[in-house]
C-alpha positions in Angstrom: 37.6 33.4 195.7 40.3 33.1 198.0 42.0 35.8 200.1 45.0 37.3 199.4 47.8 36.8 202.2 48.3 39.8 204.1 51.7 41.3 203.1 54.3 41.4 205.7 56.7 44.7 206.0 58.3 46.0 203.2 61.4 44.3 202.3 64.2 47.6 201.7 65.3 47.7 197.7 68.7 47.3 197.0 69.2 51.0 197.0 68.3 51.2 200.1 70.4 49.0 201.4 73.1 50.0 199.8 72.7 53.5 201.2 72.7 51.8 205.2 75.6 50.2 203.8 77.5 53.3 203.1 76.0 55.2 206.6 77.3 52.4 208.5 80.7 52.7 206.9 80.4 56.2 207.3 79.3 56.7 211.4 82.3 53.9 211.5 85.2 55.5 209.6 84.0 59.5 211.3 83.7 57.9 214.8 86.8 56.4 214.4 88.7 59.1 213.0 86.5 62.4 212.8 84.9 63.9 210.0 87.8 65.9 208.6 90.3 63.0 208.4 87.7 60.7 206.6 87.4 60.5 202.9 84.7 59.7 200.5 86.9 57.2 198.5 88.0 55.9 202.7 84.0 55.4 203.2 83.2 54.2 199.9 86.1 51.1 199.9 84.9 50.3 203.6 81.9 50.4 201.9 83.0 47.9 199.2 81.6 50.6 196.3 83.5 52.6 194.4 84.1 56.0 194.5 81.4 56.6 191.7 78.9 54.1 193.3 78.7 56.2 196.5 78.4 59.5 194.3 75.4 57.8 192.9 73.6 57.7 196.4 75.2 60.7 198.3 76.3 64.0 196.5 79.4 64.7 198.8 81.0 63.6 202.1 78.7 67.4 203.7 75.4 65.3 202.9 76.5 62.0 204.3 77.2 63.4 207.4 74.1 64.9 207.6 72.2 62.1 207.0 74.2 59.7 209.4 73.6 62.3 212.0 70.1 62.8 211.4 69.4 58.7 211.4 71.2 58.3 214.7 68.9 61.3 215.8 65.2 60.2 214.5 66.3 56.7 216.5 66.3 58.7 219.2 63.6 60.8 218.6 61.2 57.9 218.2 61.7 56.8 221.7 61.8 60.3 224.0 60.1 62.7 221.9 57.8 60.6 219.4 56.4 63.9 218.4 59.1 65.5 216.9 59.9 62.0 214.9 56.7 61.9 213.6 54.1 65.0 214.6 50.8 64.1 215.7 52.0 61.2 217.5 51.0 61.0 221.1 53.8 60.8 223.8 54.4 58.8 226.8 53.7 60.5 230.3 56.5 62.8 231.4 58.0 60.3 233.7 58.1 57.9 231.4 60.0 60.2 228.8 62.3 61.5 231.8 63.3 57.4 232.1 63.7 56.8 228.4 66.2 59.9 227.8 68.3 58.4 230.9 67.6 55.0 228.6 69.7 57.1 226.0 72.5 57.5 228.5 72.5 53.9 229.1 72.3 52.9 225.7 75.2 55.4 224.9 77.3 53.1 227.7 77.4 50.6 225.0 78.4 52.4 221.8 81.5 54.1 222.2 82.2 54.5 218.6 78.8 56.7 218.2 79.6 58.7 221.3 82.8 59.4 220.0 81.0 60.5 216.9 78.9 63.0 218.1 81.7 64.4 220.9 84.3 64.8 217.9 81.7 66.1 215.4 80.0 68.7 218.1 83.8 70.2 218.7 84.9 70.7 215.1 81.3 72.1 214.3 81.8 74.9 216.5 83.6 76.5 213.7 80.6 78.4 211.6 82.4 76.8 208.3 81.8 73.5 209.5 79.2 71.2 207.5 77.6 70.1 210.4 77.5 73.8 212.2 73.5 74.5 211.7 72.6 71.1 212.2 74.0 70.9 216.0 73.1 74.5 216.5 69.2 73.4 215.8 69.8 69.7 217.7 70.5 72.0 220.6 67.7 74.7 220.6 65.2 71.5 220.0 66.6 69.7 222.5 66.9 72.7 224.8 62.9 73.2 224.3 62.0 69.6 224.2 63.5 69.4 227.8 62.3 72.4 229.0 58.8 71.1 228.4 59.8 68.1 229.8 60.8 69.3 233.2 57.7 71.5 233.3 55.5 69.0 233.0 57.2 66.8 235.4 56.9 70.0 238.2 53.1 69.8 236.7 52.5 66.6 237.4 54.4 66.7 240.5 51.6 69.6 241.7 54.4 71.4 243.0 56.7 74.3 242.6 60.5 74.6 242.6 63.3 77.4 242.4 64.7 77.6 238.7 63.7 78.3 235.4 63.2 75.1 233.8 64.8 76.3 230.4 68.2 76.5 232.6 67.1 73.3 234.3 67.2 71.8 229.9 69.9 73.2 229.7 72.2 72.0 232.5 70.9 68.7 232.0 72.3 68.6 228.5 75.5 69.5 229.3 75.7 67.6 231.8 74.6 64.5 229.6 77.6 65.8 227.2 80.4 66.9 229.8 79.9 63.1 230.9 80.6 61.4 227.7 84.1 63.2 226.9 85.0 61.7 230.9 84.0 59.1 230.2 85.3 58.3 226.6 88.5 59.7 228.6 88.3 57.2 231.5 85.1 54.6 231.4 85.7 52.9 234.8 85.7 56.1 236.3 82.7 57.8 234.9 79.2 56.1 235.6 77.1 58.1 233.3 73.6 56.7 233.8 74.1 56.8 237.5 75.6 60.5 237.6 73.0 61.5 235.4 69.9 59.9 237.7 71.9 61.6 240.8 71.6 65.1 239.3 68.1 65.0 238.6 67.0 63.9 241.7 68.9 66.3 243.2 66.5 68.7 241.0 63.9 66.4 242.6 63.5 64.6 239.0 63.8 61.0 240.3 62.2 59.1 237.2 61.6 55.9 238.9 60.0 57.4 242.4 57.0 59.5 243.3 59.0 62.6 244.9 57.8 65.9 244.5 60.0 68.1 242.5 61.2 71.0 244.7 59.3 72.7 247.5 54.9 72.0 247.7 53.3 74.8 246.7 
């Protein structure tokens, strides 16, 4: 009896593709004009559904946001912190994560429209009625602990010491990562992110692509 082919990767149903569909019209239309000034009747025409069709696949404008937040996010994810994408995964030496969150920066270099996404959406969620408050108050504290073990286990590895806590260390790194983009949405021949971003941490003796030792041998 003959073999059946092997199956090759899941084509997506046509609900699913309607749904990237309406999260690309939606990252599009917010990143373009914010969340507030966006309808769902803007997003479902862009779309080319009607108002009822994207009601049929989102509940509200609050849950697409959500959702085109959290798919730029697990893209992310996958690449610097596999485990939090999918637990259980191993990750990639500490080096090699520090150079694929400067990746990120990089990448970021080439998509101003999702910058401008997540620099809009982070300021208006600063208000505790805002849709997306929680959800960037939790990116943050993951983020914050994510890099904190980062840059412990780049010290680690490193067999040295250095002054600072690295939870401060997390912490200044993300802003700094942040501060940049609103420059440099503000300016782009002026701000250099990747390469302001590399200076800082070697600075911190973080240099992803050499062999220095982070701070002072102990």
């Amino acid at each position: 009896m003959s073999e059946r082919p092997a199956s090759g990767p899941r084509r997506p149903s046509k609900g699913e593709r309607t749904r990237a569909r309406i999260l690309d019209s939606a990252t599009e239309l917010f990143s373009r004009s914010g969340f507030n000034a966006v309808s769902l009747r803007d997003i479902a025409a862009h779309a080319g559904l009607t108002h009822a069709g994207l009601l049929h696949h989102f509940p509200g404008k609050d849950a697409l946001l959500i959702e085109v937040l959290e798919r730029r996010d697990r893209i992310d994810a996958q690449s610097v912190f596999p485990g939090i994408a999918h637990p259980g995964t191993p990750e990639p030496g500490p080096r090699e994560r520090l150079r694929r969150l400067i990746g990120l920066v990089a990448r970021n270099s080439a998509t101003p429209g999702l910058v401008a996404l997540y620099t809009k959406l982070s300021a208006e969620a600063t208000d505790p009625g805002h849709p997306a408050h929680h959800y960037f108050k939790e990116r943050y504290r993951v983020l914050r602990e994510e890099v904190t073990v980062l840059v412990t286990a780049l010290r680690a590895e490193a067999g040295a010491t250095a002054e600072g806590d690295p939870a401060v260390v997390a912490a200044q790194v993300l802003a700094l990562m942040d501060g940049l983009q609103t420059q440099w949405l503000l300016e782009p021949e002026a701000v250099a992110m990747e390469e302001l971003v590399r200076d800082f941490l070697r600075r911190l003796g973080l240099d992803p692509d050499g062999a220095g030792r982070p701070g002072v041998s102990g």
